[in-house]
Structures are given as structure tokens and as C-alpha cells.
TORGU-458571 format. One line per field, with one value per residue: residue number from 1; chain; z, x, y of N, C-alpha, C in turn. Coordinates in steps of 0.05 Angstrom, whole numbers, plus 32768, in hexadecimal, padded with zeros to 4 digits. Atoms other than C-alpha are relative to their C-alpha. Layout:
! residues N
resi <- (NUM/...)
chain <- (A/...)
n_w <- (Z/...)
n_u <- (X/...)
n_v <- (Y/...)
ca_w <- (Z/...)
ca_u <- (X/...)
ca_v <- (Y/...)
c_w <- (Z/...)
c_u <- (X/...)
c_v <- (Y/...)
***
This chain:
! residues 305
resi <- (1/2/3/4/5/6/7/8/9/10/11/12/13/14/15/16/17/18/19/20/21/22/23/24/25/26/27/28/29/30/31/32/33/34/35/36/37/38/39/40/41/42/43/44/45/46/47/48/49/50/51/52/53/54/55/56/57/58/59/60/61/62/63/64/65/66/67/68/69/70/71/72/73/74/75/76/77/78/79/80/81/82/83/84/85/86/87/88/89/90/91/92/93/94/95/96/97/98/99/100/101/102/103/104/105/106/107/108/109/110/111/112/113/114/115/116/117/118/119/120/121/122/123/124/125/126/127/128/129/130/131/132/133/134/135/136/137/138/139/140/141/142/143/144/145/146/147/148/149/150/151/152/153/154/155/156/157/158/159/160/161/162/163/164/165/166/167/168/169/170/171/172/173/174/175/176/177/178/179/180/181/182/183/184/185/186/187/188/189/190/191/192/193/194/195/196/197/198/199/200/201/202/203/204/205/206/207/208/209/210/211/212/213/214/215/216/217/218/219/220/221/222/223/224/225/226/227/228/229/230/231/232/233/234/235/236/237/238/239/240/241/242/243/244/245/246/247/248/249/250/251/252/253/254/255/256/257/258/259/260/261/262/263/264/265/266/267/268/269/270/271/272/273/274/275/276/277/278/279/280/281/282/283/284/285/286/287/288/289/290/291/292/293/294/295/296/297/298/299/300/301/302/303/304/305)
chain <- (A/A/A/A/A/A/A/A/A/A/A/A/A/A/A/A/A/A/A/A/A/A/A/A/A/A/A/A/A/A/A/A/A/A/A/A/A/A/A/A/A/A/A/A/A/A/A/A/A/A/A/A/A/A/A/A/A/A/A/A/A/A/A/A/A/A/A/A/A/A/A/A/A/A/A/A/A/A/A/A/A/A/A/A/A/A/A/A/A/A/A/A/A/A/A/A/A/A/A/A/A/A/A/A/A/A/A/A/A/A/A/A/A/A/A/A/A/A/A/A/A/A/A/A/A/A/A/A/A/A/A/A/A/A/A/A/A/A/A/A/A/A/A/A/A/A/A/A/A/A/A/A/A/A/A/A/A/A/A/A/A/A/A/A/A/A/A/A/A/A/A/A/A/A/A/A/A/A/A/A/A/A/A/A/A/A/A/A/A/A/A/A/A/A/A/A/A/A/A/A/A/A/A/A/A/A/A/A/A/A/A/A/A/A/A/A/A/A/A/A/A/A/A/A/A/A/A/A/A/A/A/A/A/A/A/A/A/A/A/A/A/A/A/A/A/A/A/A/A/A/A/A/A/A/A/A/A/A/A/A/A/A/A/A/A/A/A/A/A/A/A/A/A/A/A/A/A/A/A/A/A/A/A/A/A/A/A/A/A/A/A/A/A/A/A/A/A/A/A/A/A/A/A/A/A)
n_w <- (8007/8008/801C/8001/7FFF/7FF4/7FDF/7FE8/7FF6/7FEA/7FEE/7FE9/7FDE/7FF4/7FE8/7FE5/7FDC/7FF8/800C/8001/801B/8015/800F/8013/8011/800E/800A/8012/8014/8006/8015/801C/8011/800F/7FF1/7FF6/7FE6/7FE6/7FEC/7FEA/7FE7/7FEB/7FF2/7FFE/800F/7FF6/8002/8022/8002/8009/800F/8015/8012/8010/800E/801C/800B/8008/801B/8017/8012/8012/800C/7FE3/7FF2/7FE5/8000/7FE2/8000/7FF0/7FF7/7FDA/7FF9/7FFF/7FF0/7FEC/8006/8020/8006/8005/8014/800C/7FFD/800C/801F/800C/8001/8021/8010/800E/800C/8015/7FFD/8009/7FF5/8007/7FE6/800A/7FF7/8008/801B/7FF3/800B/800C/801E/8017/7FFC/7FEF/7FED/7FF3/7FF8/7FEA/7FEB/7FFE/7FEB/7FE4/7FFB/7FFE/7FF0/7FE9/7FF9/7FEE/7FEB/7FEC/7FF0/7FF2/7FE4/7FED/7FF1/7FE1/7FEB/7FEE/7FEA/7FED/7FE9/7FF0/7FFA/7FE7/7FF3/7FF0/7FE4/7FEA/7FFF/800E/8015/7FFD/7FF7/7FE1/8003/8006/7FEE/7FE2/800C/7FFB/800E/801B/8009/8010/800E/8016/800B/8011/801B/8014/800D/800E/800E/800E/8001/8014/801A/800D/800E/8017/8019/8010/7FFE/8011/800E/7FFB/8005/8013/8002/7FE8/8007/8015/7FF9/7FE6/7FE2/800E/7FF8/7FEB/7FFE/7FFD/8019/8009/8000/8011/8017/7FFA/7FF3/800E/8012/7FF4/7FE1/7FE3/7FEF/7FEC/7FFE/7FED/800F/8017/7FF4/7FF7/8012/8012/7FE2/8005/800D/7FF3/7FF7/8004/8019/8019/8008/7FFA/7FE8/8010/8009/7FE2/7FFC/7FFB/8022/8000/8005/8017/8006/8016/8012/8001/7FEF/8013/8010/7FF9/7FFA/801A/8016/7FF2/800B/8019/8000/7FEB/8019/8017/800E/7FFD/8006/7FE3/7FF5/7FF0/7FEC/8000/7FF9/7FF0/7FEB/7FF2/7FE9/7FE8/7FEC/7FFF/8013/8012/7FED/7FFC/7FDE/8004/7FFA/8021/800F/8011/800D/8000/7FE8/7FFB/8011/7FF6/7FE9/8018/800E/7FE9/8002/8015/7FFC/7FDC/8001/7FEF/8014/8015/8011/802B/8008/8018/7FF8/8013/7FED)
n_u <- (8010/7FF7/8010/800C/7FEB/7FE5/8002/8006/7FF9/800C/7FF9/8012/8006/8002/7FFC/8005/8007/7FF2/7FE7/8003/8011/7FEB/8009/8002/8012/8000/7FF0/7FF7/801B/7FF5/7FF0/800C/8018/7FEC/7FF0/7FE5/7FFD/801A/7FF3/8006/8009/800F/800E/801D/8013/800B/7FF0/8001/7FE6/7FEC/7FEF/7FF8/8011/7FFE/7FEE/800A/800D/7FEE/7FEA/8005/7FFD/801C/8006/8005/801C/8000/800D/8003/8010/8022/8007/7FF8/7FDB/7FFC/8010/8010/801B/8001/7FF5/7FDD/7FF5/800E/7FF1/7FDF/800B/800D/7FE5/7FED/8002/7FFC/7FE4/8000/7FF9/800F/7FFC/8013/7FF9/7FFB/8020/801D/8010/7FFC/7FF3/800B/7FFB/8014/801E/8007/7FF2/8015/8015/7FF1/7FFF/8010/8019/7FF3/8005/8019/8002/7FF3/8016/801A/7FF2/8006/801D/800B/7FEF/7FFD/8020/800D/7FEC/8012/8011/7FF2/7FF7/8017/8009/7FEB/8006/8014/7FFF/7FE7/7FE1/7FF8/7FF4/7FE9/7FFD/8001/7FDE/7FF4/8005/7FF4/7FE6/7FF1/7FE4/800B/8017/7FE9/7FEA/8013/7FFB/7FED/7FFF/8009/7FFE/7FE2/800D/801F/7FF2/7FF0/800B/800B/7FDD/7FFE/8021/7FFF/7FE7/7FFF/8007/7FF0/7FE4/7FE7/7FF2/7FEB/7FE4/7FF3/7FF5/7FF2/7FFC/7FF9/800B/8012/8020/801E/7FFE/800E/801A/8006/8001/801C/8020/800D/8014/8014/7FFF/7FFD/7FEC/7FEF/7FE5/7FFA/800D/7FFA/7FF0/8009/8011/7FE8/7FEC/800F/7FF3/7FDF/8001/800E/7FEE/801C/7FEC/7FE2/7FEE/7FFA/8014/7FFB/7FE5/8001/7FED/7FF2/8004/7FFD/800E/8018/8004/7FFD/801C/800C/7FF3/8007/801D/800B/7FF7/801A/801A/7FF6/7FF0/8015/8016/7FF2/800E/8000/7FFD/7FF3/8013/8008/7FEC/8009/8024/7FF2/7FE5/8013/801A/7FE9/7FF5/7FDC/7FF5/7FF1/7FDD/7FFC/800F/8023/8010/8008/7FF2/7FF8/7FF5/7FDE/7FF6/7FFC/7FF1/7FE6/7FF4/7FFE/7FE4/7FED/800A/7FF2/7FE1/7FF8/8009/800A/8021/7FFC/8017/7FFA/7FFF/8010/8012/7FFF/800C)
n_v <- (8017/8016/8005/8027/801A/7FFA/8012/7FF6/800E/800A/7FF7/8008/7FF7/801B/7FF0/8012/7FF7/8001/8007/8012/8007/8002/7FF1/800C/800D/7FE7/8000/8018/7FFC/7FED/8004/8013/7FEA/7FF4/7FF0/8000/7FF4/8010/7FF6/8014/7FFD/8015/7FEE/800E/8004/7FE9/7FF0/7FFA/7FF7/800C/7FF5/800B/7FF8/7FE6/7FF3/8010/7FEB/7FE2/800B/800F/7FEC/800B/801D/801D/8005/8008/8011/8008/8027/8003/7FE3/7FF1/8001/7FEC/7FF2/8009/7FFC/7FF5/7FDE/7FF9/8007/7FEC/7FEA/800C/7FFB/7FED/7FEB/8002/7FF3/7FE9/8004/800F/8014/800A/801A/801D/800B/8018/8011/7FE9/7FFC/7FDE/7FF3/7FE3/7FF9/800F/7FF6/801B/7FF1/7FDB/8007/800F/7FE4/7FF2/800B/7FFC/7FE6/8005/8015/7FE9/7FFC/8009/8005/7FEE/7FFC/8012/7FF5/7FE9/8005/800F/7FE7/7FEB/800D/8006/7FF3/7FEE/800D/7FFB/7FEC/800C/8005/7FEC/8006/7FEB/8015/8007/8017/7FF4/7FFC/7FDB/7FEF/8010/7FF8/8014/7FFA/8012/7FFE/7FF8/800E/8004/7FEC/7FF0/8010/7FF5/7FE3/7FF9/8014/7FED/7FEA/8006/8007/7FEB/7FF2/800E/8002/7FE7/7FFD/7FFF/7FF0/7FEA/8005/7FFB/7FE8/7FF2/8004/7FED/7FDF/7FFF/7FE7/7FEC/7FF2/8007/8010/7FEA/8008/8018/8002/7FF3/8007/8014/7FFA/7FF4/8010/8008/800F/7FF3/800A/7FE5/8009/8020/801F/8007/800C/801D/801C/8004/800C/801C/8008/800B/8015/801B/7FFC/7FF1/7FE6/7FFF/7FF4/7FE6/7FEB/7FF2/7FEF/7FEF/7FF6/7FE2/7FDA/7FF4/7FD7/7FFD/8001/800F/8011/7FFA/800C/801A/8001/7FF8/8024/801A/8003/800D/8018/800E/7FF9/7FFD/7FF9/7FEE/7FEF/7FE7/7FEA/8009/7FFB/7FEA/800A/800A/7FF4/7FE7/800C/800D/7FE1/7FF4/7FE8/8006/7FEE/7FE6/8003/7FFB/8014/800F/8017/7FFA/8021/7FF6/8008/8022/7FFE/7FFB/8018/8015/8002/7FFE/802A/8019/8006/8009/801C/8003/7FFF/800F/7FF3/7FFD/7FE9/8002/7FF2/7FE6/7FEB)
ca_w <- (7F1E/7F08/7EBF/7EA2/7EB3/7EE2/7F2E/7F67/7F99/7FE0/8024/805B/80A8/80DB/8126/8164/81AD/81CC/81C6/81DA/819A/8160/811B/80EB/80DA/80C3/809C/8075/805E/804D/8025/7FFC/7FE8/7FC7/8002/7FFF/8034/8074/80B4/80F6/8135/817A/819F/81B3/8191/81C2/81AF/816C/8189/8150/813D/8107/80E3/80E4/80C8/8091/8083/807B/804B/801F/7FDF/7FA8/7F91/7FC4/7FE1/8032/8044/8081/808C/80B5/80C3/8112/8102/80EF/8110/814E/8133/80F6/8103/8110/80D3/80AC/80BB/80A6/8066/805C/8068/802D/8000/8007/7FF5/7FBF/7FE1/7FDF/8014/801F/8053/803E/8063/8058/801B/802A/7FF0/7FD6/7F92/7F7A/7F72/7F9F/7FD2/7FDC/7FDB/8019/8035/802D/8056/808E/8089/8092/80C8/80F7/80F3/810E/8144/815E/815E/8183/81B9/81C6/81CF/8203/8227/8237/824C/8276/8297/829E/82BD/82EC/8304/8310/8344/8369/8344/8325/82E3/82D0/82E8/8336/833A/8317/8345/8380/8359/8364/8345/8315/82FE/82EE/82D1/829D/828E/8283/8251/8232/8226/820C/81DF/81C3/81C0/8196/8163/8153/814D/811D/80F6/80E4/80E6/809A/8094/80BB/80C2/8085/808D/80D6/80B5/8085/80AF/80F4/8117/80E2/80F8/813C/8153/814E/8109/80F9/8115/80F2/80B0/80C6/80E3/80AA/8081/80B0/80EC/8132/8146/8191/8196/81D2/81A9/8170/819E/81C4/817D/8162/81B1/81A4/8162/8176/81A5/8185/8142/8116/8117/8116/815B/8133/812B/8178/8177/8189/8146/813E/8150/8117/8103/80E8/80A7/80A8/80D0/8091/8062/8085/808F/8044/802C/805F/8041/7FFB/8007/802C/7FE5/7FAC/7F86/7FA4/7F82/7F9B/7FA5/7FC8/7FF4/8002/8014/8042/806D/8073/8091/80BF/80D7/80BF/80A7/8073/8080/8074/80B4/8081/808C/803E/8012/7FD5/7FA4/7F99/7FE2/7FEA/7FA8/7FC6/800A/7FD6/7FB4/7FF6/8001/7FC9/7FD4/801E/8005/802D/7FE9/7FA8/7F7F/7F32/7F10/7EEA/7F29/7F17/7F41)
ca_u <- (7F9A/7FB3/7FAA/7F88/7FA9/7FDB/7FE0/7FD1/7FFA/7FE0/7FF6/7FE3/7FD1/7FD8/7FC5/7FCA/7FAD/7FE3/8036/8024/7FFA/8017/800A/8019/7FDE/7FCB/8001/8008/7FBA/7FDB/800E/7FE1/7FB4/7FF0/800B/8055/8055/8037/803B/802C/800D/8002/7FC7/7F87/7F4A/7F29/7F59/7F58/7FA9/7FCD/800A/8023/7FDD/7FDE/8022/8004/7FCE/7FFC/802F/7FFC/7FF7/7FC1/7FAF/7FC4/7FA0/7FA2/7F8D/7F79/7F64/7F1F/7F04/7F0E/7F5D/7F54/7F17/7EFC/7EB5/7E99/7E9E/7EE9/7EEC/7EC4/7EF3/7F3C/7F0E/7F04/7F49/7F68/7F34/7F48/7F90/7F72/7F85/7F5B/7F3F/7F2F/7F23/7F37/7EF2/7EC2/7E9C/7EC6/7EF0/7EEE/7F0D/7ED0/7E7E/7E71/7E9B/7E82/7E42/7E5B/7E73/7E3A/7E09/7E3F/7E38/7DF2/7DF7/7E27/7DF5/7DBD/7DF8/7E00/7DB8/7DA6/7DE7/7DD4/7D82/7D96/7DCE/7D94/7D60/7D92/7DA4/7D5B/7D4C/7D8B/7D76/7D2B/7D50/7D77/7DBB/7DE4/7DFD/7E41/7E74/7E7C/7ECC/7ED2/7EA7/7EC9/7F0B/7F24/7F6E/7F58/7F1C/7F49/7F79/7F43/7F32/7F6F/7F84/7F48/7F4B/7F96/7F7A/7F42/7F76/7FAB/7F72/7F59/7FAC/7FAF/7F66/7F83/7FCB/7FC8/7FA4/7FD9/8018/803F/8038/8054/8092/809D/809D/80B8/80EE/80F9/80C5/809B/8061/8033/8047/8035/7FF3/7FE2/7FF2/7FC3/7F89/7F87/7F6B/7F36/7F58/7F52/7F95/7FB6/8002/7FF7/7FCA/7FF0/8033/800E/7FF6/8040/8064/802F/804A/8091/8080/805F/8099/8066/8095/80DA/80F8/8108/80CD/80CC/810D/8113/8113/8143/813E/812F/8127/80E8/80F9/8114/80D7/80AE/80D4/80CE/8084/807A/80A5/806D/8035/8050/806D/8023/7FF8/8024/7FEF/7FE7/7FF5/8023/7FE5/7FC6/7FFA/7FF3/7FA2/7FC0/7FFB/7FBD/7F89/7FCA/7FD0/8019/803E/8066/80BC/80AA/8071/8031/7FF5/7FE0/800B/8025/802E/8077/8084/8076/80A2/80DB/80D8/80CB/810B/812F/8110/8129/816C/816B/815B/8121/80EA/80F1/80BB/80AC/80B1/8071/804F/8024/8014)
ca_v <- (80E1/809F/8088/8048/800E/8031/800B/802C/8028/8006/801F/7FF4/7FFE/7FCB/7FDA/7FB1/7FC6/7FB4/7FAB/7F64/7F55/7F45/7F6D/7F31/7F11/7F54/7F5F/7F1D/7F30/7F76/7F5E/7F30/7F69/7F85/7FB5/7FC2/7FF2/7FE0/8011/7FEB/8008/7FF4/8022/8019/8014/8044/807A/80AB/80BD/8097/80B4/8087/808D/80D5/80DB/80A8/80D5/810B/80EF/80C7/80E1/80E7/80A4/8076/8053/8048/7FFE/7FDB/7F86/7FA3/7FE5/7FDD/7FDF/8024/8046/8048/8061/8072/80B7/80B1/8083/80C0/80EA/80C5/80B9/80FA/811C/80E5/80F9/813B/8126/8102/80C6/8081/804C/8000/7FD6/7F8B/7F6C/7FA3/7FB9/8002/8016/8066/8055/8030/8046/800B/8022/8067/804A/8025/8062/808C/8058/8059/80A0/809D/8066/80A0/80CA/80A5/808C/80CD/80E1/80A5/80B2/80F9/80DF/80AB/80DC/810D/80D6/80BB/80F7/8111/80CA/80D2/810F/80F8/80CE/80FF/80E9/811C/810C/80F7/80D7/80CE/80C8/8114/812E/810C/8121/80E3/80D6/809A/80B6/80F5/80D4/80BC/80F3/811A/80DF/80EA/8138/8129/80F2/8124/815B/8133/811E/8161/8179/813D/814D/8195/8196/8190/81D3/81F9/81D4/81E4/822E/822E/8204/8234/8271/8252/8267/8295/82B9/82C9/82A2/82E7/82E9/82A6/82A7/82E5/82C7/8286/82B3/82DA/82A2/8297/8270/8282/8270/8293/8290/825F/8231/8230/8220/81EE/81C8/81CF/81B5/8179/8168/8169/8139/8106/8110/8130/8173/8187/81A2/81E2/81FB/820E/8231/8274/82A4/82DA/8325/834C/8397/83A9/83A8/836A/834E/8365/8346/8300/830C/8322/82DA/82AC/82CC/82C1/827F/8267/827D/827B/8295/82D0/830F/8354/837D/833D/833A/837F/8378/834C/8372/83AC/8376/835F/83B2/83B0/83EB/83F2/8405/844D/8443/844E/8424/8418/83E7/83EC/83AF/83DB/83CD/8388/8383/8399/8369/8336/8342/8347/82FE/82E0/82FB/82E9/82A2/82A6/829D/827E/82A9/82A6/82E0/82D5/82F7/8331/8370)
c_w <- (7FF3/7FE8/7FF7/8006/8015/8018/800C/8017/8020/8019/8013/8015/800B/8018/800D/801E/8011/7FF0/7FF8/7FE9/7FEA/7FE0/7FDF/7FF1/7FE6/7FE1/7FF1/7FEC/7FED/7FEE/7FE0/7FF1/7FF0/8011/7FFC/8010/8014/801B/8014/8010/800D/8014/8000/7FF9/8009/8000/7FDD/7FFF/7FED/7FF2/7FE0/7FE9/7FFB/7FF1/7FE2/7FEC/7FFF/7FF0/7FED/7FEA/7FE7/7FF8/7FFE/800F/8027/8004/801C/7FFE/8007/8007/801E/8001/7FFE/8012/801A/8002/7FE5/7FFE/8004/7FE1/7FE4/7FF6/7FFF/7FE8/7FF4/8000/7FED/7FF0/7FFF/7FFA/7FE6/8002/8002/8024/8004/8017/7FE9/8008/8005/7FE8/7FFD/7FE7/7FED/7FE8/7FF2/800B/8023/8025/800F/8009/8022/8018/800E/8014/801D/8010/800E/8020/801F/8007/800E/8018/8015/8005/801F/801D/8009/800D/801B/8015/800B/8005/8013/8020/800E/800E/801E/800E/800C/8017/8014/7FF6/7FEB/7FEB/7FF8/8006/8021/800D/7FF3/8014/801B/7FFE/800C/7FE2/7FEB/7FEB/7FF2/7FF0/7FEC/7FEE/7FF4/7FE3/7FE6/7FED/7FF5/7FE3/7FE5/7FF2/7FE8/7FE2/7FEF/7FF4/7FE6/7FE8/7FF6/7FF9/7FE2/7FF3/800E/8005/7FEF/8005/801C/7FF4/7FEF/8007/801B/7FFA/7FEF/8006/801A/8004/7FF5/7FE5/7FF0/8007/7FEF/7FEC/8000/8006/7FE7/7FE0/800F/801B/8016/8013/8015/8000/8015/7FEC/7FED/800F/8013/7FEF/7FF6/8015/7FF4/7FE9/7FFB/800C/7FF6/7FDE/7FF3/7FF2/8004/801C/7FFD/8001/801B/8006/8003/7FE8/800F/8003/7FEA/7FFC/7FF3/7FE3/7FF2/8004/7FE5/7FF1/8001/8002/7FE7/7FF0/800C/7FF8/7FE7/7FF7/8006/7FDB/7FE5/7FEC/8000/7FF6/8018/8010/8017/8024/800F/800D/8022/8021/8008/8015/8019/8012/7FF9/7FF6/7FF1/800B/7FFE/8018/7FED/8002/7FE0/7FF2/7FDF/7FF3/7FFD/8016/800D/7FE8/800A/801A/7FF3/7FEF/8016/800A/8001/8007/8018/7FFD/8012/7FEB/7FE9/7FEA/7FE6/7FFA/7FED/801B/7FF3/801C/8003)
c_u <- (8011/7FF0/7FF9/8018/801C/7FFA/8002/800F/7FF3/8018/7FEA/8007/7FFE/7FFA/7FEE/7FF8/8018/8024/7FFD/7FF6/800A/7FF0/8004/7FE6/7FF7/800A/8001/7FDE/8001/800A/7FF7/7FEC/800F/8010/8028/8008/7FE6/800A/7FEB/7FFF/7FF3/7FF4/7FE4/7FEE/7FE6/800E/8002/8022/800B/8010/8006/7FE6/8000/8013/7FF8/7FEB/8016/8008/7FF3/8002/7FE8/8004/8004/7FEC/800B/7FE4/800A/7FF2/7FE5/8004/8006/801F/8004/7FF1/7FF4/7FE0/7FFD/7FFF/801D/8001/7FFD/8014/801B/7FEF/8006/801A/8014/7FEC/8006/801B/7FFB/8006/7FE2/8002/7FF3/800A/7FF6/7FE1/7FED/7FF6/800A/801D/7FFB/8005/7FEE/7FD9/7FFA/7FFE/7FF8/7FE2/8000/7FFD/7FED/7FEC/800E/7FF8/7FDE/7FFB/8014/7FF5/7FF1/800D/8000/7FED/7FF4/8010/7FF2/7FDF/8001/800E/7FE5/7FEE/8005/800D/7FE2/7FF6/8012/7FF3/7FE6/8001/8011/8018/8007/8013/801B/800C/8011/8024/8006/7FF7/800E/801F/800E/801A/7FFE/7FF6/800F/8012/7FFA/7FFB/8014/8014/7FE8/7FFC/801E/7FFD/7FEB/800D/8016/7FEF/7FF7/8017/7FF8/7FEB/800F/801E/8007/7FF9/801B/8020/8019/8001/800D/8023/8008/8003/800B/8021/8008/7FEA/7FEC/7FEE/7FE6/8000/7FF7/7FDF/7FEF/8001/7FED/7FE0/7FF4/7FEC/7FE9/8004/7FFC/8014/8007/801D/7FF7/7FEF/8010/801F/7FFB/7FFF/8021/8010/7FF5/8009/8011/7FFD/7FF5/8010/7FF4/800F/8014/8001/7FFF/7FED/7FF9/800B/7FF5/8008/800A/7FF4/8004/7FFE/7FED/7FF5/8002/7FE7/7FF0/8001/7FFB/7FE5/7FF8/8007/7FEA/7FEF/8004/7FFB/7FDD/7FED/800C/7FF0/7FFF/800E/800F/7FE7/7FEC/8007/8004/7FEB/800F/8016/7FED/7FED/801A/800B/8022/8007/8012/8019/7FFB/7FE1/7FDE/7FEC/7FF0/801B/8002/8009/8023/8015/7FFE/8014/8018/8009/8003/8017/8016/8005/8018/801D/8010/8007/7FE1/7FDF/8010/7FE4/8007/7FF9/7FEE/7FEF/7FED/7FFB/7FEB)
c_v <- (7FEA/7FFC/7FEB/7FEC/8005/7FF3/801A/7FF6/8002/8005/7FF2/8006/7FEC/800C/7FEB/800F/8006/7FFC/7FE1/7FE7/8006/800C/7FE6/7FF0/801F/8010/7FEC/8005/8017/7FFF/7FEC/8012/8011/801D/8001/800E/7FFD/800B/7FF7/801F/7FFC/801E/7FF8/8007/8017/8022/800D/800A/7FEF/800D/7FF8/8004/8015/8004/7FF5/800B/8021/8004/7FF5/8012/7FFF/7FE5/7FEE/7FF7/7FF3/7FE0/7FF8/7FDE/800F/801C/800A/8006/8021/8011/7FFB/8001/7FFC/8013/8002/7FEF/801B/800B/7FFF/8002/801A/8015/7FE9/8009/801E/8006/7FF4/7FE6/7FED/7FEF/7FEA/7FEF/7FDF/7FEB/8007/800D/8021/7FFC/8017/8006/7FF8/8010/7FEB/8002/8018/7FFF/7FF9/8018/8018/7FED/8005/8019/800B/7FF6/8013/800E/7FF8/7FF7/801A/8014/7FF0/800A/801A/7FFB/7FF0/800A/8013/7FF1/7FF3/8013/800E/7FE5/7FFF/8015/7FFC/7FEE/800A/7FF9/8012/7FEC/8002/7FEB/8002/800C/801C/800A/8001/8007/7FE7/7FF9/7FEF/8006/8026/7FFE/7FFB/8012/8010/7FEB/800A/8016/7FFA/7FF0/801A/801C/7FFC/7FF4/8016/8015/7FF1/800B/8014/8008/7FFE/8022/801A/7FFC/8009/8021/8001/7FEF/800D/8016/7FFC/7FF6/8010/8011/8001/7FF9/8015/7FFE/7FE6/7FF9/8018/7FFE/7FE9/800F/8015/7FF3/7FEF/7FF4/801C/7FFF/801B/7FF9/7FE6/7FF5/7FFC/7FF4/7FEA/7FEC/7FF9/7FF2/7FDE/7FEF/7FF6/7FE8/7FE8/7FFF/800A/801B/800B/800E/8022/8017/8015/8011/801D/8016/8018/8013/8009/801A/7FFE/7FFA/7FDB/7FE7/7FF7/7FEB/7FE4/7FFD/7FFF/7FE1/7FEB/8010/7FFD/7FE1/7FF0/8001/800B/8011/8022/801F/801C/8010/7FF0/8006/8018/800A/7FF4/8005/8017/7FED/7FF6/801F/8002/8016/7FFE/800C/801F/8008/8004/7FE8/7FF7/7FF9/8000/7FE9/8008/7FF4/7FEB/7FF6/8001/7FEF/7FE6/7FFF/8003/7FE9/7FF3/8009/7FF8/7FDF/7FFB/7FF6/7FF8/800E/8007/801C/8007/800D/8019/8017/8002)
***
């Protein structure tokens, strides 16, 4: 939290349609609102793919604030705006749009936000009421509903489509890529993909090795994540395996206790190096000190059993 009288500092967004279209006016309104950083992007308005925004929501940090001249520079709805809102507040971060009544550091503001909120709602009530009287009115005249170019598989009308599903595919990487990112860079290529999803699925995800190397290829590509993480990890012996498995569940929940940890390597079916299937805070103890001397963990010694 920031303390009386401390500044806040302002992070602005600029974003043009095109290359062709220029980001300065933007920017000169940016910099008078007290912005000193100001990250430009050119994409289109019908699109939630923006790289540069996500990395901006990634990096902010509590109690910045993300700023924009007009609400259309960032969102394409108000349910996509919702939903950048709602992944800085849960960084603790702040936002304000320079010609809208929309900033989250003030009562006023939230007020603001909450009617919007309100106002998405009744948007996509309304869409899904006139989508089904549209299609039950199509169909009352012999026309099947859709759109004719898929059915016809025509190469355009394809083409649309598969933009769109790649479009839809890189917003929903971006939306969550916060909740699982850092543990695959903390246990890849040091350890195998199966391993890494079994340390993610055991806190509820549903990740499969292919999905989880499809969301991490996607990343790469668009700079979001090192190269590295791809790589091919080393062959290990069992014990060794362990050992690296025991520092990524550590390393993921600092908090976590030996006997947790422990709980843990039983709901994952592992065995311990002498092949038994119950866990021993002793024996997570000991890969845990194998870790640290591997360099592979950094753990306080204020754990308890």
C-alpha cells in the first residue's frame, strides 16, 4: 500500500488499429496526466490478442496505476474491460481512463465500475435472447443457422474463423498465465512435463502435458517466455527425479510444511527411494537437503515438520 501523500506511479497504454495510425496524440494526453512510462500498441480493436498489454498486466505492480486517454484504447467490451480490471486488482494494481468517470483508486470510480458491471450483464442477457429468436425465426424459414461460408467450407470464411479460435485461444493463455506460469519456470527443463503438471493439478488444475506444452509453445512465441523452458530436461535416476520434484513443490508454496509436502508426494502416487508408498516428513527432509546442496532450493531453516 502506498502511504499519505506518497505518488502513485502512472503507467500508460496507447493503441492504434493499424501500423499506419499514429499513437501520439495519445501519448502527449498521457504524458500530461503525469505518465512517464507509456507502452504503445498497434492491433485491432476487435481483438483481445494484445501482447504488449498482457506483458503490462503481468509486470505491474501493487499500486500503480495502468492508464488509458478512452476506454476503447483498451477494451473491446465491457466484459473484456471487466476482466483486465480485475486481474490488476488482484495485483493490487489501479485503473483510469483519462475521458471516463473509470478510476479504481477512488469511491467514485468503483461506483463507475460497478454500473458497467451491471450494464455487461444485461448486454449479454440481451445477446443470448436475440441469438435464439434469430435462430428460431431462421429456421421457421427453412434457413439453417450460422454462417453459410463454414458450411460451404469456403477458404475465407475459414480463414475467419481459424483467426478467430487463435484470437480466443491467446486471450484465455493471457487471462491465466499468471496462475500457472511461474511454477512451470521454476521447474522447467529441470524437470519433465508429467511432473510439472502433476504439481499444477494437484492444486486443482486440469492441466494435460499437451495443453500445458501448447500454452508454454504459445508464449514463446509471442516473447512472453523464455525458449528454455521447452528444452529437453535431463535423464535422471529416480532418486534424483525425487529430489527435483520435492524442490518444485517447495519452491511453488513456500509455506508449506515437511509433512505437507509429504500429503502431497502420496496424493501424486510417488514412492519414496526405498519404493514405499507412505512419506515421511524425515524423507522429504533429506531430498530437501540434497536440494539445497544441489543449488536447486534456497529454504529457511525456520521450516517445521
Amino acid at each position: 500500500m502506498k502511504g499519505p501523500g506518497s505518488k502513485q506511479r502512472l503507467i500508460g497504454y496507447a493503441r492504434v488499429s493499424t501500423d499506419e495510425q499514429a499513437t501520439e496524440a495519445q501519448e502527449i494526453e498521457l504524458r500530461a496526466a503525469g505518465c512517464e512510462t507509456i507502452v504503445v500498441e498497434h492491433g485491432s480493436g476487435a481483438s483481445r490478442a494484445r501482447p504488449a498489454l498482457a506483458r503490462l498486466v503481468n509486470t505491474i505492480t501493487a499500486g500503480e496505476v495502468l492508464v488509458v486517454a478512452r476506454l476503447d484504447r483498451l477494451a473491446r467490451s465491457v466484459s473484456h474491460l471487466l476482466d483486465v480490471i480485475e486481474d490488476l486488482s488482484a495485483k493490487g494494481a489501479h485503473f483510469r481512463s483519462l475521458r471516463d468517470p473509470i478510476d479504481t483508486s477512488t469511491p467514485q470510480g468503483m461506483f463507475s465500475l460497478q454500473v458497467l458491471g451491471a450494464v455487461a450483464q444485461l448486454e449479454r442477457a440481451l445477446i443470448s435472447e436475440r441469438t435464439k429468436a434469430g435462430i428460431a425465426a431462421a429456421r421457421k424459414k427453412g434457413k439453417l443457422p450460422g454462417n453459410p461460408g463454414v458450411r460451404a467450407r469456403r477458404p475465407e470464411a475459414m480463414a475467419k474463423i481459424a483467426a478467430a479460435r487463435q484470437a480466443a485461444y491467446s486471450a484465455s493463455v493471457h487471462a491465466t498465465m499468471n496462475d500457472w506460469l511461474p511454477t512451470v519456470r521454476r521447474m522447467r527443463p529441470d524437470h519433465p512435463w508429467d511432473d510439472v503438471v502433476r504439481v499444477l493439478n494437484q492444486k486443482g488444475a486440469r492441466w494435460t502435458e499437451a495443453r500445458l506444452r501448447r500454452a508454454v509453445r504459445w508464449l514463446v512465441k509471442e516473447h512472453l517466455a523464455d525458449t528454455a523452458l521447452l528444452n529437453k530436461s535431463p535423464p535422471r535416476l529416480p532418486e534424483d527425479r525425487l529430489m527435483t520434484l520435492v524442490a518444485g513443490i517447495a519452491a511453488s508454496n513456500p509455506d508449506h510444511s515437511m509433512r505437507d509436502i509429504a500429503i502431497q508426494l502420496e496424493r501424486l502416487h510417488e514412492r519414496t527411494p526405498r519404493g514405499s508408498s507412505k512419506w515421511s516428513p524425515s524423507s522429504v527432509k533429506n531430498l530437501l537437503d540434497r536440494a539445497q546442496r544441489a543449488g536447486l532450493l534456497v529454504r529457511e531453516s525456520s521450516t517445521t515438520t
